[in-house]
Kinemage of the C-alpha trace (Angstrom):
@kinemage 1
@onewidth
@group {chain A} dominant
@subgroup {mainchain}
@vectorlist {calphas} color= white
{ca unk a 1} P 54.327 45.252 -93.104
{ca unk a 2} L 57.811 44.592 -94.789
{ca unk a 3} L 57.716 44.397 -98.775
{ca unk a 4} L 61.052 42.233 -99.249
{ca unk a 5} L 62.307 40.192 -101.991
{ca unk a 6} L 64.435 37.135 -101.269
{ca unk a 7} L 65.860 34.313 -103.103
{ca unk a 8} L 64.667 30.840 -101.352
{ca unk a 9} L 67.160 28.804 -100.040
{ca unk a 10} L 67.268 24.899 -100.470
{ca unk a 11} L 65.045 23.028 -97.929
{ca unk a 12} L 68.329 21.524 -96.171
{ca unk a 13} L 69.748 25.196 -95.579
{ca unk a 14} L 66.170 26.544 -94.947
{ca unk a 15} L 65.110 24.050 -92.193
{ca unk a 16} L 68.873 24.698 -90.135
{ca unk a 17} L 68.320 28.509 -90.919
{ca unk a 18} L 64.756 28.914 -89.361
{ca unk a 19} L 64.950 26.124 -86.496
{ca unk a 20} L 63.939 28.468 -83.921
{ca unk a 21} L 60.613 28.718 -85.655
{ca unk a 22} L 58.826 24.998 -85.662
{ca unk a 23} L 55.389 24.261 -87.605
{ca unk a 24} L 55.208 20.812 -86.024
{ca unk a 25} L 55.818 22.254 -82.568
{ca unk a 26} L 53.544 25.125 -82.786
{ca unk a 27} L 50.432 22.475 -84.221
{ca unk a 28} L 51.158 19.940 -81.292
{ca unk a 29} L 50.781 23.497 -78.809
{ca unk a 30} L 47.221 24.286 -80.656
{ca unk a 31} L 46.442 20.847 -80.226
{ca unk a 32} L 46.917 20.770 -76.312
{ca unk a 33} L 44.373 23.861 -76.280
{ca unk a 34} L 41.178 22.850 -74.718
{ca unk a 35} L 37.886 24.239 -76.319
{ca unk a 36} L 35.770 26.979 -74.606
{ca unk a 37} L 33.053 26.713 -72.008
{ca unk a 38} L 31.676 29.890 -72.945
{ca unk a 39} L 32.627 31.880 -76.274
{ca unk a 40} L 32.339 35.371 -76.656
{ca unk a 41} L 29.841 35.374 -79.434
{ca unk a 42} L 27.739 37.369 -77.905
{ca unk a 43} L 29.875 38.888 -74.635
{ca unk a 44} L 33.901 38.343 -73.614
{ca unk a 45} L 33.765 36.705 -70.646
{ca unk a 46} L 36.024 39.196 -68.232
{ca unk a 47} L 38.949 38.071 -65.825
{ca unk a 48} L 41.794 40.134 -63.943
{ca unk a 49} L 44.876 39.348 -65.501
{ca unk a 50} L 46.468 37.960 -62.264
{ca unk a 51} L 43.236 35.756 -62.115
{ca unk a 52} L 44.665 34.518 -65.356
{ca unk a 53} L 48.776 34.201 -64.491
{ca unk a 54} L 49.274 37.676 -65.628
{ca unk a 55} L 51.022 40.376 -63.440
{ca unk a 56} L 48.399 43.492 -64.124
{ca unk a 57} L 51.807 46.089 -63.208
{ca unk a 58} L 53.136 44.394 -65.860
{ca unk a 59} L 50.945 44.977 -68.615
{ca unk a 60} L 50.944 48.387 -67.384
{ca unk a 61} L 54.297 48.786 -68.202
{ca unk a 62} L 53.598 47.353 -71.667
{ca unk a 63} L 51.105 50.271 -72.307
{ca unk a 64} L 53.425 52.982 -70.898
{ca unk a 65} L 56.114 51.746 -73.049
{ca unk a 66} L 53.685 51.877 -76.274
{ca unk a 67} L 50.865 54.289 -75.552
{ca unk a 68} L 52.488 57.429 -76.848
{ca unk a 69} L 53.813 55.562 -80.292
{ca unk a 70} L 50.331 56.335 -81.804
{ca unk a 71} L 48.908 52.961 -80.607
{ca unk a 72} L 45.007 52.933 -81.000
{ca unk a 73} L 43.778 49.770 -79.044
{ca unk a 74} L 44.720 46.725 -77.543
{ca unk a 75} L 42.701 43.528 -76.395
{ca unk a 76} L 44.650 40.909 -74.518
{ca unk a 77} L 42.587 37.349 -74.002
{ca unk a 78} L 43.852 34.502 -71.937
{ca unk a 79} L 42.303 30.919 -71.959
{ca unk a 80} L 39.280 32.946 -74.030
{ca unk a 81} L 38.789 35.432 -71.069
{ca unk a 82} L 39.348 38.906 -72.230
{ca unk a 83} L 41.861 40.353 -69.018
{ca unk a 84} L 42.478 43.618 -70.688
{ca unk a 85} L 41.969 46.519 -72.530
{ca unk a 86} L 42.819 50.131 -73.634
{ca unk a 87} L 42.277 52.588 -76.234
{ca unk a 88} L 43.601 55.588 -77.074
{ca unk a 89} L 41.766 59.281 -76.945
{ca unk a 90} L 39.718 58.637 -80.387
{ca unk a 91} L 38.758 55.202 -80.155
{ca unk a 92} L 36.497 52.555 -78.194
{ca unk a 93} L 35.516 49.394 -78.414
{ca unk a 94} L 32.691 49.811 -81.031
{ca unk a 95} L 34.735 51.803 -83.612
{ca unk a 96} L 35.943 50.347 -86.452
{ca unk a 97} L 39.202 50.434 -87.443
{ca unk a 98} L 41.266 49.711 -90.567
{ca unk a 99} L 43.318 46.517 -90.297
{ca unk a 100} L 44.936 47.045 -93.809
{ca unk a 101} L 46.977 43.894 -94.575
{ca unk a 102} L 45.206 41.846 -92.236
{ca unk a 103} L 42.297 41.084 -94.947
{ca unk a 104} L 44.715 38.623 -96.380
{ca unk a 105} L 44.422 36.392 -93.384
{ca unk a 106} L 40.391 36.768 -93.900
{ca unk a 107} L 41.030 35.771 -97.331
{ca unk a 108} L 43.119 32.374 -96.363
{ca unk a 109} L 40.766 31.211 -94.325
{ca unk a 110} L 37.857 31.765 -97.124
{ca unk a 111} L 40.417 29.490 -99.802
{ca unk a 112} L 40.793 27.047 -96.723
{ca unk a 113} L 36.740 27.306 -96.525
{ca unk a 114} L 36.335 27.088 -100.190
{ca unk a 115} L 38.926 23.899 -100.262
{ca unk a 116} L 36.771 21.974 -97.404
{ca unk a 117} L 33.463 22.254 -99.406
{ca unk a 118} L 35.226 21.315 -102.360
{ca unk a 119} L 35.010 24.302 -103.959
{ca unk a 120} L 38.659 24.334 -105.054
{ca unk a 121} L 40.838 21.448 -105.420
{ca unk a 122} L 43.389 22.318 -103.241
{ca unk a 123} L 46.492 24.257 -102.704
{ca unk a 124} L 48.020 22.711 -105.605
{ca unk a 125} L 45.232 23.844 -108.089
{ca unk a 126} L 46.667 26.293 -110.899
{ca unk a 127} L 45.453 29.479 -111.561
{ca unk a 128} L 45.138 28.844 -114.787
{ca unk a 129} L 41.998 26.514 -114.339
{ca unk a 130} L 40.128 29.476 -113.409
{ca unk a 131} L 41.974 32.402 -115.858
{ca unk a 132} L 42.827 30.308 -119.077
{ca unk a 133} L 44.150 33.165 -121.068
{ca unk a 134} L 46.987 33.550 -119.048
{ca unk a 135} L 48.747 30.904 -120.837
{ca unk a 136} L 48.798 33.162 -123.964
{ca unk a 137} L 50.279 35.942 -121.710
{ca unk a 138} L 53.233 33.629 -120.201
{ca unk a 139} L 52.737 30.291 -119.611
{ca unk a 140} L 54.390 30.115 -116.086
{ca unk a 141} L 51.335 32.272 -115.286
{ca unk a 142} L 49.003 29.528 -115.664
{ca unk a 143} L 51.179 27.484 -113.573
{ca unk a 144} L 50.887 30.009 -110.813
{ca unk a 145} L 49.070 28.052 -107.343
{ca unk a 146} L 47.023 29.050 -104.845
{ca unk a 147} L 49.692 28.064 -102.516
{ca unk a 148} L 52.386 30.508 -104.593
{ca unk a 149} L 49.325 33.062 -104.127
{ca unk a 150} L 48.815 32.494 -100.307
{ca unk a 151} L 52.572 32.363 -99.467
{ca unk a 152} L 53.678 35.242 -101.484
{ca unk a 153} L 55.935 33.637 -104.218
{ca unk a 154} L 53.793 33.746 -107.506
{ca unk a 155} L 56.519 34.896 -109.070
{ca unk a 156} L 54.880 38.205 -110.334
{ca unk a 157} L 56.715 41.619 -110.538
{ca unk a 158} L 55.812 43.949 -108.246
{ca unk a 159} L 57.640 46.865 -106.670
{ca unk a 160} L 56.994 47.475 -103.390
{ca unk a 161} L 59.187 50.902 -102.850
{ca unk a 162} L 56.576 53.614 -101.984
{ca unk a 163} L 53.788 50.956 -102.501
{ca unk a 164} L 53.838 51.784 -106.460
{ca unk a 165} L 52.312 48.506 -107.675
{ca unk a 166} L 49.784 48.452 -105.049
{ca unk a 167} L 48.993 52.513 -105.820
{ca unk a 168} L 48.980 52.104 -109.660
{ca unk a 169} L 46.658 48.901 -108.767
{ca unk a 170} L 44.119 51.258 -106.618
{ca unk a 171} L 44.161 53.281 -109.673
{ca unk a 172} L 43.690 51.624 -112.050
{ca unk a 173} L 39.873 51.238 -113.979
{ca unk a 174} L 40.533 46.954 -113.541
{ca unk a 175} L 42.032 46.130 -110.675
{ca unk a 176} L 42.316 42.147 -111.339
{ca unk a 177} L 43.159 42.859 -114.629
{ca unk a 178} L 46.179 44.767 -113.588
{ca unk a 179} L 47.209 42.626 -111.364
{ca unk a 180} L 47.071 39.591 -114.286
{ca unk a 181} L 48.965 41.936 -116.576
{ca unk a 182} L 52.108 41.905 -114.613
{ca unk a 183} L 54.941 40.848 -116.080
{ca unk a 184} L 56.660 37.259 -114.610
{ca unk a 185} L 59.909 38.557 -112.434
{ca unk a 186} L 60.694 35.196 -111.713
{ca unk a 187} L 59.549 31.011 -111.864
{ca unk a 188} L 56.747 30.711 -109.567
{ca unk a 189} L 57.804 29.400 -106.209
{ca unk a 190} L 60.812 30.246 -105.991
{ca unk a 191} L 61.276 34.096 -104.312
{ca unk a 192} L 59.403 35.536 -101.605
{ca unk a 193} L 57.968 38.520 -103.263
{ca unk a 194} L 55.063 40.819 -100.727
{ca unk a 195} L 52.885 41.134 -103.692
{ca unk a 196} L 49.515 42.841 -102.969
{ca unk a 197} L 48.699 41.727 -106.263
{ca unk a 198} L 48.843 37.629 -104.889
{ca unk a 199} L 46.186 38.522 -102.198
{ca unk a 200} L 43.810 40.303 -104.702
{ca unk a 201} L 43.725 37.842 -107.241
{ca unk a 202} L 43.126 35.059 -104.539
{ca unk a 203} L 39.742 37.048 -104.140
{ca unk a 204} L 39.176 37.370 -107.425
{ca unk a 205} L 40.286 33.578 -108.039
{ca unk a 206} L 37.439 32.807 -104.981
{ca unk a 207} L 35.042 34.512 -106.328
{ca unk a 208} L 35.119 32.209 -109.575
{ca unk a 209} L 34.810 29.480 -107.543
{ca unk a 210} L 32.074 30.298 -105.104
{ca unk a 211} L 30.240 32.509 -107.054
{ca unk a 212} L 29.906 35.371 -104.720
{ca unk a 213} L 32.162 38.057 -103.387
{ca unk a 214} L 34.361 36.927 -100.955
{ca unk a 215} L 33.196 39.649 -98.238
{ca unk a 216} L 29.862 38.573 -98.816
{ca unk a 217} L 30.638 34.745 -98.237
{ca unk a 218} L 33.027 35.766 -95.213
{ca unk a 219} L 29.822 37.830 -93.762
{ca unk a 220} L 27.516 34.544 -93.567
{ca unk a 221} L 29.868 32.189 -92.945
{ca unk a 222} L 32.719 33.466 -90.965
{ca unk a 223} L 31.643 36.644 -89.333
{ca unk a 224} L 28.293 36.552 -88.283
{ca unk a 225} L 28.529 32.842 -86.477
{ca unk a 226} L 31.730 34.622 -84.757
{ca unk a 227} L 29.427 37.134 -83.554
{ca unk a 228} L 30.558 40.329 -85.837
{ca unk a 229} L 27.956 43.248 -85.468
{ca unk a 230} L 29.628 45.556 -87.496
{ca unk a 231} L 32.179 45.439 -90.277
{ca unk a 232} L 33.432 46.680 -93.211
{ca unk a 233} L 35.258 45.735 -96.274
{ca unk a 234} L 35.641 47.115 -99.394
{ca unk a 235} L 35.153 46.080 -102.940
{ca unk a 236} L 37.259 47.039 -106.478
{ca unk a 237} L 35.328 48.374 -109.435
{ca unk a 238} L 34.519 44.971 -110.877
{ca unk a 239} L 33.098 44.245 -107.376
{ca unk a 240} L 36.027 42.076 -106.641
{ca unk a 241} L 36.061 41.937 -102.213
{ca unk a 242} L 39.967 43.711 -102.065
{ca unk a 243} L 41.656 40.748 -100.817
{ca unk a 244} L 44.673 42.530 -99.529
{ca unk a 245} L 43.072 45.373 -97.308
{ca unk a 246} L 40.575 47.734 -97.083
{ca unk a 247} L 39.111 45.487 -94.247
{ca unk a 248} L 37.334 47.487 -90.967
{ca unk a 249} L 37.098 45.832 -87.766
{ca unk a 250} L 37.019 46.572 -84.170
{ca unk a 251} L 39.865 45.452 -81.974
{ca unk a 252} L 37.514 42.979 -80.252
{ca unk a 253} L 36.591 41.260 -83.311
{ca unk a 254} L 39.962 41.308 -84.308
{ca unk a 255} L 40.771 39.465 -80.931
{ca unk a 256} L 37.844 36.657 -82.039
{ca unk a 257} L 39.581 35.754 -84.981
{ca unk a 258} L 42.678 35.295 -83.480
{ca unk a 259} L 40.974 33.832 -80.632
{ca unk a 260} L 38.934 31.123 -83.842
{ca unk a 261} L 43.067 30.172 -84.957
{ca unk a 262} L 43.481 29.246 -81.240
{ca unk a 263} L 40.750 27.247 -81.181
{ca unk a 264} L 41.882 25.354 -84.460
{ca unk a 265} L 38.789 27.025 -86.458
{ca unk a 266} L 36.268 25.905 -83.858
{ca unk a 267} L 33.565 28.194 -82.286
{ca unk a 268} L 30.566 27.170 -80.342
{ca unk a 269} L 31.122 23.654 -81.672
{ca unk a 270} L 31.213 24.452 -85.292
{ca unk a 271} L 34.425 23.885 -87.169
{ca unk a 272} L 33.870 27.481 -88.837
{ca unk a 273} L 37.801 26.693 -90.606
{ca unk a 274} L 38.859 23.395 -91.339
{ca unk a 275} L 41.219 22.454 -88.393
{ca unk a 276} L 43.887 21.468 -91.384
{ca unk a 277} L 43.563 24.642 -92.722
{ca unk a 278} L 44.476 26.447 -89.804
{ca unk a 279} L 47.530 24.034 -89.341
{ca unk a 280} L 48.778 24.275 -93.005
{ca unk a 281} L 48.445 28.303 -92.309
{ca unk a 282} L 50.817 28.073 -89.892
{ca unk a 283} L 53.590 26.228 -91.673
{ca unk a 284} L 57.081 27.757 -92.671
{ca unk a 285} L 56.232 28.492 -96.674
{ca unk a 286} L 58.430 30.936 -97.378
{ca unk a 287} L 61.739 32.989 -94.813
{ca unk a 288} L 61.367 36.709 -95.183
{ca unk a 289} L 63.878 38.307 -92.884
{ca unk a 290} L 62.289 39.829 -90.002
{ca unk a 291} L 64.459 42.909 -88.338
{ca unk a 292} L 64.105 41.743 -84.888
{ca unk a 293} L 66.613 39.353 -85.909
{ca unk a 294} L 64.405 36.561 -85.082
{ca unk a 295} L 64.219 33.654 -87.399
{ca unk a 296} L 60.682 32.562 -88.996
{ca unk a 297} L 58.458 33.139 -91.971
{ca unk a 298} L 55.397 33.063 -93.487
{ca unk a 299} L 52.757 30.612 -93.684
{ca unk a 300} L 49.370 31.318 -95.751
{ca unk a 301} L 48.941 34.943 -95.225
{ca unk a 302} L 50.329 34.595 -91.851
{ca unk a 303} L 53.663 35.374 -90.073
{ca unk a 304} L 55.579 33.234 -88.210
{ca unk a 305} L 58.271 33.939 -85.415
{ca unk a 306} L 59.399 33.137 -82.166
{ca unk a 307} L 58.436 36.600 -79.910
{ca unk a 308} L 61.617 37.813 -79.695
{ca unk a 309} L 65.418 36.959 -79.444
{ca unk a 310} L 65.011 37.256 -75.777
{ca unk a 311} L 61.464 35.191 -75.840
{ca unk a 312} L 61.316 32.281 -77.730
{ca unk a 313} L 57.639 31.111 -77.162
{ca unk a 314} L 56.230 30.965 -80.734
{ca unk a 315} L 53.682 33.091 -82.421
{ca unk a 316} L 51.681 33.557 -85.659
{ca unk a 317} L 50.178 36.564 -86.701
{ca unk a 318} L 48.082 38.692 -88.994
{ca unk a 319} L 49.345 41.814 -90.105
{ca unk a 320} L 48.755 45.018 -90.965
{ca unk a 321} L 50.782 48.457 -91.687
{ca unk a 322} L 50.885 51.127 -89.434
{ca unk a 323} L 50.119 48.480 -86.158
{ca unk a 324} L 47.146 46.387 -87.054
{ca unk a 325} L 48.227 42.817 -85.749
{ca unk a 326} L 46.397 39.786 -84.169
{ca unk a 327} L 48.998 37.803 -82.227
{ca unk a 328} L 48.221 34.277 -81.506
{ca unk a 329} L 50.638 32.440 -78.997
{ca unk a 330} L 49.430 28.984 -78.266
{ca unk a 331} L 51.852 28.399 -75.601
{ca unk a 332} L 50.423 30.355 -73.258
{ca unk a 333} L 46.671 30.067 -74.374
{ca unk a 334} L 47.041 34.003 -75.450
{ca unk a 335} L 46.071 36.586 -78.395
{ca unk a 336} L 46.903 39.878 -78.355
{ca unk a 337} L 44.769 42.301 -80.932
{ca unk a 338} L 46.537 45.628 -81.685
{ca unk a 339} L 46.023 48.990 -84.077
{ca unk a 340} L 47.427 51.783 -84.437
{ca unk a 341} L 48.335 54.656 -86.985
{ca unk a 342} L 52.361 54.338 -86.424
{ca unk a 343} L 53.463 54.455 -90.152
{ca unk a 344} L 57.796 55.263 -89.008
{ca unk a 345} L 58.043 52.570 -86.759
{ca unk a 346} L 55.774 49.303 -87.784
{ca unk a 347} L 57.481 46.706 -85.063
{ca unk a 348} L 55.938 48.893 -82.322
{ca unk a 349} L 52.984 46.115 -82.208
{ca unk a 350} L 55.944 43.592 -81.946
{ca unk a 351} L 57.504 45.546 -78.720
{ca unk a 352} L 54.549 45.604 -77.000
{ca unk a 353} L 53.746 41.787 -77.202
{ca unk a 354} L 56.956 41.192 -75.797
{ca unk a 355} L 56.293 44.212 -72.907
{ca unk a 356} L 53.403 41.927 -72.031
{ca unk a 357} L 55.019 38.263 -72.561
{ca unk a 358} L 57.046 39.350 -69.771
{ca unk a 359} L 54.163 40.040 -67.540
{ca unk a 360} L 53.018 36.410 -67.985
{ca unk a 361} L 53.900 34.427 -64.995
{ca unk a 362} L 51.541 31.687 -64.935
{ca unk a 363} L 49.643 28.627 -65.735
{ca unk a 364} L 47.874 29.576 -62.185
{ca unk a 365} L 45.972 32.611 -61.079
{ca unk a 366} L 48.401 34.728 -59.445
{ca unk a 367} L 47.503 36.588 -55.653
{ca unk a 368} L 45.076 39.383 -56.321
{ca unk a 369} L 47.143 42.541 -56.277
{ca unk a 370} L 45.444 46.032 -55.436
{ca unk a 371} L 48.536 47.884 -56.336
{ca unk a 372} L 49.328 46.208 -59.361
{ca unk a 373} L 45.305 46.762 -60.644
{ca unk a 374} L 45.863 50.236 -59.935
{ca unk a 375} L 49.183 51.082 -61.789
{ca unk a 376} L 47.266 49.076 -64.549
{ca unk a 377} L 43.969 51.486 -63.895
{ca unk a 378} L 46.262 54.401 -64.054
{ca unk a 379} L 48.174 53.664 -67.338
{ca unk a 380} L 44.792 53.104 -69.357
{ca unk a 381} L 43.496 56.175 -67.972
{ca unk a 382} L 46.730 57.974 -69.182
{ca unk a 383} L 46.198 56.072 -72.487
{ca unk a 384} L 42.852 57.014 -73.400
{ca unk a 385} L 44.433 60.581 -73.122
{ca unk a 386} L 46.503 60.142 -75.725
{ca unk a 387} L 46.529 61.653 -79.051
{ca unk a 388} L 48.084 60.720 -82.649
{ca unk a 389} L 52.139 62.001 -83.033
{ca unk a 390} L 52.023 63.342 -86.947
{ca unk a 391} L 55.509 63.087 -87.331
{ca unk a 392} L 54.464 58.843 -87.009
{ca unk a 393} L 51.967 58.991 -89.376
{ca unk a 394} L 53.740 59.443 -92.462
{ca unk a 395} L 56.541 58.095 -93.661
């Protein structure tokens, strides 16, 4: 994902600036979504896309457009029916994948979690309640909140160019304590800053506070009631669950998360994340630039945008470098699950949701269409063909 630094702006200027992207418009969406008859805990329920308003030519096109920009998988779900699918030559549905970035969504909802069972105060808690030497280190440190650390604006240095913070982190024998070493760059709150640093010490900070790793809580009470067989997610040396990435997941589970946000946090009945959290995630915190030229932000370790200039129906998402994304677009009932192993052109995920926003047509179930199904047949089949371009992989 982008690693940008930028000055906030005043509320007034903000809230003119990012109009196109709405918070309270995007809740009262999730809150016109109906809950599931049947959850894929166990096994997607299956539609054709037209049977769910969705031209199958179209999203045909979408995967012709993408397939050959070392895209890895896709999972499209309507109104919780999975419609479609691909994957490229070295994947399937029961690999696991690296989804990089995306762990920091995994780890908001675990502080949202933690915050519900009163394991945390709230957002507004200081960091320092839970690290009290950092007031000897710099005093604005201790001042630091878990909404600075979920919305990227802690205030910490951290250079982003060629990932050296985040590589010099990986190295080092204390991860956490690397992290609380850094020097202040600014106040906290008042510079979006994509620290990988923020997301790691929220695990650490959670870990404090519910007394076990944060993979291991996410496993019991996240993962396994969402039906996740398999995952994987890696841990520092201190045992610290790495709260920024080094998260493994196939594309389908990927799609169930997204597919929990939809629902407002509820699955099978059980309000697995607090309903509130899922709306505060999805409020304008801070206004990275995106280079779409589309005007949003960033929530709690989510992104927020409109799809595209063109397409203004909203959309959160979870993100991940290289193509790893879980689009959520409550407008149209919809989540889109990508990965991928593009590392020279990281808005490919982006073009492909808006290949196949144009393919929806519908509230309704569309006409069947035999020669749409079979352009779609015939794209996946050219798909799973395809093989990794190393001239994307590295940058």
């Amino acid at each position: 994902m982008r690693r940008e630094t930028i000055t906030m702006q005043p509320l007034r200027v903000l809230s003119s600036v990012t109009a196109a992207y709405s918070g309270e418009k995007i809740v009262q969406q999730l809150n016109r979504i109906k809950p599931l008859s049947q959850w894929p805990t166990t096994r997607w329920l299956t539609a054709s896309p037209e049977e769910q308003g969705i031209d199958s030519a179209g999203i045909a096109a979408a995967v012709e457009a993408c397939c050959s920009r070392n895209l890895h998988s896709f999972v499209l779900v309507r109104n919780g029916c999975l419609v479609a699918e691909g994957y490229s030559q070295a994947w399937d549905e029961e690999k696991l994948h690296p989804v990089y970035s995306i762990a920091k969504s995994f780890t908001s909802a675990v502080a949202g979690m933690a915050i519900d069972m009163g394991l945390l105060e709230g957002v507004d808690q200081r960091a320092g309640d839970f690290f009290p030497e950092l007031a000897a280190k710099d005093v604005r440190k201790s001042e630091i909140t878990i909404a600075q650390l979920l919305s990227m604006s802690s205030g910490l240095e951290w250079n982003n160019r060629g990932e050296q913070s985040s590589i010099e982190m990986a190295d080092a024998p204390d991860w956490l304590g690397y992290v609380l070493e850094r020097p202040m760059a600014e106040a906290p709150g008042t510079v979006f800053r994509y620290c990988n640093g923020n997301a790691h010490w929220m695990s650490g900070l959670l870990q404090q506070a519910i007394g076990i790793p944060v993979a291991l809580y996410a496993e019991h009470k996240l993962l396994r009631p969402l039906g996740v067989r398999s995952f994987g997610w890696g841990a520092d040396p201190q045992g610290i669950t790495i709260g920024s990435w080094a998260l493994y997941l196939t594309a389908r589970d990927m799609a169930k998360f997204g597919l929990l946000y939809l629902q407002g946090g509820l699955w099978e009945g059980e309000e697995l994340v607090p309903r509130s959290w899922v709306e505060a995630s999805v409020q304008l915190r801070q206004r990275p630039a995106f280079r779409d030229g589309t005007q949003g932000g960033y929530g709690f370790n989510w992104w927020l945008k409109p799809i595209s200039s063109d397409i203004p129906a909203l959309v959160f998402y979870a993100a991940g470098s290289g193509g790893q994304r879980i689009f959520v677009v409550p407008e149209w009932n919809l989540v889109l699950a990508t990965t991928g192993n593009n590392q020279r052109d990281d808005y490919m995920p982006e073009r492909l949701l808006a290949h196949m926003a144009a393919a929806v047509k519908s509230e309704r179930a569309l006409p069947e269409n035999k020669k749409a199904a079979a352009k779609l047949s015939s794209a996946l089949a050219s798909f799973n063909k395809e093989v990794d371009k190393p001239e994307l992989c590295s940058l």
